[in-house]
N, C-alpha and C positions, 0 to 999 in steps of 0.2 A: 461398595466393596467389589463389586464386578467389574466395575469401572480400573478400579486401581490393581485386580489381576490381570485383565487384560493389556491395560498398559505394563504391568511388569514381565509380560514375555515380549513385547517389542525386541529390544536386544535379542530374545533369540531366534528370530526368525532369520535366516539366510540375505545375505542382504540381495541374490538375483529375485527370490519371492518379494520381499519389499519394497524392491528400485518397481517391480509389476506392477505393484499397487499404486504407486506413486509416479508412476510415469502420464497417465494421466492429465497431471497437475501441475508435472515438473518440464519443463523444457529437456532437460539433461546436466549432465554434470561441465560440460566446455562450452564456452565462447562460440565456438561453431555451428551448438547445437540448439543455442540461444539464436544464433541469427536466423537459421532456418527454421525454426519457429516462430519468428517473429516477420521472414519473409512470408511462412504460409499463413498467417494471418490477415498479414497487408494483400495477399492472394484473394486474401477472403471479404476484406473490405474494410478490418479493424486495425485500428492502429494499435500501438504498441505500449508498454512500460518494460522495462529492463531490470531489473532488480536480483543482486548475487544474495544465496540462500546465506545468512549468517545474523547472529547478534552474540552482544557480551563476549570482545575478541579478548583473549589469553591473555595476550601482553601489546607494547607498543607496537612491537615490530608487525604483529598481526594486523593489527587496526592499520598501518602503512600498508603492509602488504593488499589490504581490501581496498583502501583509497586509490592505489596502482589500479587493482582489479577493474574499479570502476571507470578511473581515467581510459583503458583501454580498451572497455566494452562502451564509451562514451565515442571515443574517437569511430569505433568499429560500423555503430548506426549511423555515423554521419560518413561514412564511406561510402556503406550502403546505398543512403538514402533512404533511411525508413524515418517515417513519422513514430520514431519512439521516442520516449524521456529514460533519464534513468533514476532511479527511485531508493533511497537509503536509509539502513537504520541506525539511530545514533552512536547506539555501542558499537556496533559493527565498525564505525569508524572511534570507537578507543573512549566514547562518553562513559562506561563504567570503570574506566581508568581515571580522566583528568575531562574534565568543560574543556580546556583550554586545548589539549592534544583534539578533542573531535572537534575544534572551531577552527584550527587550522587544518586541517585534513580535511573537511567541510568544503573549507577557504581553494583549498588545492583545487579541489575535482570541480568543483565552482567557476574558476577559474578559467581550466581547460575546458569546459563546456561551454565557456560563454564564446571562448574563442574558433569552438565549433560551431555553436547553435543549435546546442544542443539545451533543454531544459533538464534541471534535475529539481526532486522533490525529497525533504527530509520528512521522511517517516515519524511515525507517534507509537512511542511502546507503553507500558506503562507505568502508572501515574507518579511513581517517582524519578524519573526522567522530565516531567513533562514540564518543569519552569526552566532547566537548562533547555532542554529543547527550542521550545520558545525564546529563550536570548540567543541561542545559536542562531535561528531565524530571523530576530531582528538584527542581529549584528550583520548578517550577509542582507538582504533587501538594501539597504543603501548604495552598494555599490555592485550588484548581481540583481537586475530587472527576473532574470529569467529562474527563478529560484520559487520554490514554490512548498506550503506546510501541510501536514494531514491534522486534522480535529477530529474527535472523535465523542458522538453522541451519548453515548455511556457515561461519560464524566458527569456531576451535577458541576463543575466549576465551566465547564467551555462555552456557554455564555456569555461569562464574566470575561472570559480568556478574548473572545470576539470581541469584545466592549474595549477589550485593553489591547486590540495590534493596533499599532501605529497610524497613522494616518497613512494613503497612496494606497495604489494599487496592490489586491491581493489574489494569488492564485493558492486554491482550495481543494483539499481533496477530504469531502467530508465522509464517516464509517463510521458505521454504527460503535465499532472499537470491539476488539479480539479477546482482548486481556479483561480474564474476570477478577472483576475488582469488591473489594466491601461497598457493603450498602451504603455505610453512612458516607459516600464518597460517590454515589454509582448508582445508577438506574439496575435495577437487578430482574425485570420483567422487562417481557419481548414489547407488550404492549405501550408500556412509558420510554422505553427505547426508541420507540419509531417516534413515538410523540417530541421526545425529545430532538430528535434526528430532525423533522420537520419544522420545531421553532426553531433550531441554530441554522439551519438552510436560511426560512424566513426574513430572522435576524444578519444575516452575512448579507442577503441582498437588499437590507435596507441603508447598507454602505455605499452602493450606487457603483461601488469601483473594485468589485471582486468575478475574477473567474472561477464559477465553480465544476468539481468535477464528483459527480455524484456515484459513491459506491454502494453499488447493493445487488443483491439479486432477488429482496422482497420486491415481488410483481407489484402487490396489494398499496406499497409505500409506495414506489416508482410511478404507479399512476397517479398519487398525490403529490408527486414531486414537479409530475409534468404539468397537472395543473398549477400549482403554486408558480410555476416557473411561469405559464401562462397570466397570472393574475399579475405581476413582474413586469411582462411585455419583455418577456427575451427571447429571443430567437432561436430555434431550436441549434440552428451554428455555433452557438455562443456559449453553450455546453455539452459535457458530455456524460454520460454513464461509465465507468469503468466496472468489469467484474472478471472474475480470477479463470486465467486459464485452468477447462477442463469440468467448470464447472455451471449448468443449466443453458448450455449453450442456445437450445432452441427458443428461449428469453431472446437471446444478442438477437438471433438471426429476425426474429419480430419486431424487436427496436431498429434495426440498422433497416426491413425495410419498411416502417413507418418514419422514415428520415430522421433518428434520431442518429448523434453520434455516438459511436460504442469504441472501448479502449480498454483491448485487455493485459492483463498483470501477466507477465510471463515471468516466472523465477528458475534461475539454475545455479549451478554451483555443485563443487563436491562434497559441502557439508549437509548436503539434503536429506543424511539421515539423522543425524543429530538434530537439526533445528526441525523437521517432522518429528522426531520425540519429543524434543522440550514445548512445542505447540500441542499437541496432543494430552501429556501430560498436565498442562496448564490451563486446557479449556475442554471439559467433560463432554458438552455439547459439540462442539467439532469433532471429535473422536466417534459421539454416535453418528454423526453423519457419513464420518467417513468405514465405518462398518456397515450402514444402510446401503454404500455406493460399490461396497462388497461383496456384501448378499444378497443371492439371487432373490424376486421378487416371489 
């Protein structure tokens, strides 16, 4: 009940008090503001992920207008020169519209990114996206090396879903998963979550032929991650850690100097307040956390 008043005065908070809150976390609302975040990061030693704030676009023209977006924060890092990727979520390019409109807009920014060299990674929302998701992935992997999918440990089916990509190489970005899901479908404790989080790692690496890129900012997992990764024989070059700007950063600074690789999520865009509502509202848990990173101790 506190939970759901709290979240029902979001809207009215001012949005200079909110953007306060959220700046933190946010790069900002332009392109610009995106890059110099993402250059002070490579400043700092971390490389990058690119990702515009949106899912579940309006109509077609929006889910175009976002594919644009991307193609030219695609182009913008490889101007640069930053070690970033850019990272997208399915509806955001038009999946709660049509499969077929986000496999071509996919297809697009895909495209122009191969032509840069640039990497892009299609995002995991949830679990009713996630079998188109999945064929939008295999349909790009044959002809786009550099494309890469998110899995997410929460699911009981992802697994199964690792059992079934294709043969060849795969670039992974495994998470624990955001979206709270029903039980009978979903690990619903922290502690079968990591467990879970830990066999689908296991299992991807007994593919022989997967990049993984590990998200978390559980310490307590991460040192099992590093082992397991050691029991493997991979090298610690050979992957990396990703975790969200803004958040436990004195973790990165630890990993990056025990030579691990660290690569943070940097998100911007002008719908940063709407999609911090619809996340907030949708996961109880993140909402406490981000009131803990509110109030003073």
């Amino acid at each position: 009940m506190l939970h759901k008043l709290l979240i029902g005065t979001l809207p009215l908070l001012p949005r200079p008090v909110m953007r306060h809150f959220a700046g933190k976390y946010i790069a900002g609302e332009t392109l610009e503001q995106e890059l110099a975040k993402l250059r002070e990061m490579a400043g700092r030693g971390f490389s990058g992920v690119l990702d515009i704030l949106g899912e579940g676009s309006s109509s077609e023209s929006h889910a175009r207008e976002a594919a644009e977006a991307y193609i030219q924060g695609a182009e913008a890092v490889a101007e640069a020169q930053l070690d970033t990727y850019v990272s997208i979520k399915p509806t955001h390019l038009g999946l709660n519209k049509s499969e077929a409109l986000a496999l071509e807009l996919f297809g697009l920014v895909a495209a122009r990114c191969r032509d840069l060299g640039v990497f892009m990674r299609i995002e995991m929302e949830d679990h009713p996206t996630t079998d188109a998701t999945l064929r939008i992935y295999e349909a790009l992997r044959p002809e786009y090396e550099r494309v890469g999918i998110v899995l997410q440990a929460r699911l009981h089916r992802t697994l199964v879903d690792i059992e079934n990509l294709a043969p060849g190489p795969v670039d992974v970005r495994m998470v624990k998963g955001i979206y709270l899901e029903p039980a009978e479908i979903a690990h619903t404790d922290p502690s079968s979550i990591r467990r879970a989080y830990l066999d689908c790692t296991r299992r991807l690496l007994t593919r022989g032929d997967v990049h993984l890129r590990l998200a978390t900012h559980d310490e307590g997992m991460a040192n099992d991650l590093i082992e397991l990764m050691a029991d493997f024989e991979v090298p610690r070059e050979d992957y990396e850690f990703q975790v969200l700007l803004g958040v436990q950063e004195q973790l990165w600074e630890r990993w990056k100097l025990e030579g691990l690789n660290v690569r943070v999520y940097v998100p911007f865009g002008p719908e940063w307040r709407e999609y911090s509502q619809r996340r907030l509202r949708k996961n109880p848990e993140l909402f406490k956390a981000v009131m803990r990173q509110m109030l003073p101790a």
